[in-house]
LUMDRENZA-719311 format. One line per 10 residues: their letters; for each residue x, y, z of C-alpha. Coordinates in steps of 0.05 Angstrom, whole numbers, padded with zeros to 5 digits, m for minus. Layout:
! LUMDRENZA-719311
a> X/Y/Z ~ ...
***
This chain:
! LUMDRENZA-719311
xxxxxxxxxx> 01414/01963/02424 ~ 01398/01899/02396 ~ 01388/01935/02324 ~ 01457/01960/02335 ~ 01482/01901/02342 ~ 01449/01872/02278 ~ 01482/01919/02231 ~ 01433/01953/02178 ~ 01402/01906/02125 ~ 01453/01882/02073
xxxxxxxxxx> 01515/01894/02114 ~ 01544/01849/02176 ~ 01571/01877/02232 ~ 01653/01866/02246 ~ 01656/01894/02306 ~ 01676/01958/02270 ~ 01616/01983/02257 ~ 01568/01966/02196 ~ 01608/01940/02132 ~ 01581/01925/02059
xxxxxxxxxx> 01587/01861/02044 ~ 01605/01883/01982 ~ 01694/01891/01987 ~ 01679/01926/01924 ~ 01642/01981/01963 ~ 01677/01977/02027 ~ 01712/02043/02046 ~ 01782/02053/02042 ~ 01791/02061/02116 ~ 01752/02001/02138
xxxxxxxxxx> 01784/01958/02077 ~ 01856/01976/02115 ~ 01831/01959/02179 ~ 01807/01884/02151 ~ 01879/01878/02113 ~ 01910/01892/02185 ~ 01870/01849/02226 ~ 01880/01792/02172 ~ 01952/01803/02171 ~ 01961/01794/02236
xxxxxxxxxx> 01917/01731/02239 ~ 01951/01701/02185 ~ 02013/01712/02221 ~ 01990/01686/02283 ~ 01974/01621/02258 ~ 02033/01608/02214 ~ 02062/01541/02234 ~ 02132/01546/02187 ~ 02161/01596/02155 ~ 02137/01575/02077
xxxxxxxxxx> 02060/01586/02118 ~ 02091/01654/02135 ~ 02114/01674/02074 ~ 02050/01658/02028 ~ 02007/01694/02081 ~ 02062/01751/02064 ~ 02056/01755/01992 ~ 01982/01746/01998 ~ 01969/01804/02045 ~ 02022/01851/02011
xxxxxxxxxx> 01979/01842/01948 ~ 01921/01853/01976 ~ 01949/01915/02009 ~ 01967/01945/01943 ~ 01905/01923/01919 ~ 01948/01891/01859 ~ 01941/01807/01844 ~ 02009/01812/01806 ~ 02059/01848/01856 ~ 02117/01815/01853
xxxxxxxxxx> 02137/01807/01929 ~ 02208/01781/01951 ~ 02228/01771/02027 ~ 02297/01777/02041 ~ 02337/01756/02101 ~ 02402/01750/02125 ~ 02432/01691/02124 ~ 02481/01658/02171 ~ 02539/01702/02154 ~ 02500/01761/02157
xxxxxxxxxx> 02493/01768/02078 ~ 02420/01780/02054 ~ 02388/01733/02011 ~ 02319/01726/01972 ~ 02285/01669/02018 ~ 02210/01670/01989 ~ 02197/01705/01911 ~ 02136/01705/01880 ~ 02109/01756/01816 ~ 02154/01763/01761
xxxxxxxxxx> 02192/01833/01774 ~ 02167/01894/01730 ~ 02221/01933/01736 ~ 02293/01933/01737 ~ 02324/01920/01796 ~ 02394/01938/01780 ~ 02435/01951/01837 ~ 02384/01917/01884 ~ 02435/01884/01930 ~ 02462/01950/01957
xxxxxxxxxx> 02400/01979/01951 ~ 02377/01921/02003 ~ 02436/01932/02042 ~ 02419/02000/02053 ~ 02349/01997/02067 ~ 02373/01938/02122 ~ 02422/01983/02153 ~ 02382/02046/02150 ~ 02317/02012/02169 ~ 02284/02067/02121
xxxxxxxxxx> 02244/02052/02057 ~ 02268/02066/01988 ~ 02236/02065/01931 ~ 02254/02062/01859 ~ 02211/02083/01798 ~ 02225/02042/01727 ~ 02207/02067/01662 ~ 02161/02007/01650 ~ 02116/02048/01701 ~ 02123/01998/01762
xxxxxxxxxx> 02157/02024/01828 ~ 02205/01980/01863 ~ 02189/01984/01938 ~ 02243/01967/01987 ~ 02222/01967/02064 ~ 02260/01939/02125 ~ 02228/01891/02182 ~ 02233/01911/02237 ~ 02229/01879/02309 ~ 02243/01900/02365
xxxxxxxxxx> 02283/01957/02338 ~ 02336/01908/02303 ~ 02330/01900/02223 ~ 02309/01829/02212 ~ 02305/01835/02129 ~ 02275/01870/02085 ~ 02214/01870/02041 ~ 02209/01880/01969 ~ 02148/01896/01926 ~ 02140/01914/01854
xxxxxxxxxx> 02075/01948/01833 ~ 02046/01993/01797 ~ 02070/02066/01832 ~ 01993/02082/01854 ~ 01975/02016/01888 ~ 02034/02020/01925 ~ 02017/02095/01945 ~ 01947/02064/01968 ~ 01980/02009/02005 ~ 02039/02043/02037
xxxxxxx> 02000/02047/02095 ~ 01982/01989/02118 ~ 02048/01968/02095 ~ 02084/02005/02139 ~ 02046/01990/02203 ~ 02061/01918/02193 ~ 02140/01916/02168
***
């Protein structure tokens, strides 16, 4: 039992099971499961909303497994109109049309996403709580990380 506990040599146990130390070599599955768990750590221990939305951008990117995602939150505002509160990445694709696209991701509270011809994929999904649209995410990647990263994107959003 108390080898068990100690993991083989080379890897540390997560309480997963046995990773490599490695993230290079980690599996797909278990690289998911760390994303999640630190997502929702990061969340947890967000004391404003600028702590929130850096942990956001961070853990999107590392999600998609891509450093340069541009990653926009956007909320309603007062009136109800939705707004771009927190954008980081410069955008590789065209987001024409991306205010009613927004809209109708909000109001849907289903994903959409739009391919580019510069190869990047625009990713628009709603947040959810509770049931009620509370904004909406926005990601633009390359179209395959975001295929990896869907995902764990989803169960978070």
């Amino acid at each position: 039992m108390e080898q068990a506990l100690k993991g083989q040599e080379g890897q540390e146990d997560t309480g997963l099971g046995t990773a490599p130390l490695s993230l290079g070599d980690e599996p797909e599955s278990l690289r998911r499961l760390r994303v999640l768990d630190e997502i929702c750590h990061a969340f947890a221990s967000a004391t404003d909303a600028e702590e929130a939305y850096r942990g956001t951008t961070r853990w999107v990117r590392e999600a998609v497994g891509d450093d340069e995602a541009a990653v926009r939150i956007i909320l309603p505002d007062e009136r109800g109109h939705l707004r771009v509160v927190s954008a980081e990445g410069a955008s590789r694709a065209g987001l024409r049309n991306a205010h009613s696209a927004r809209d109708d991701v909000f109001r849907s509270k289903r994903l959409g996403l739009l391919p580019s011809s510069s190869g990047s994929t625009a990713l628009r999904m709603p947040l959810v709580s509770r049931g009620d649209a509370v904004g909406v995410l926005e990601v633009v990647a390359n179209g395959e990380a975001l295929e990896r990263g869907m995902l764990t994107l989803r169960a978070v959003a």
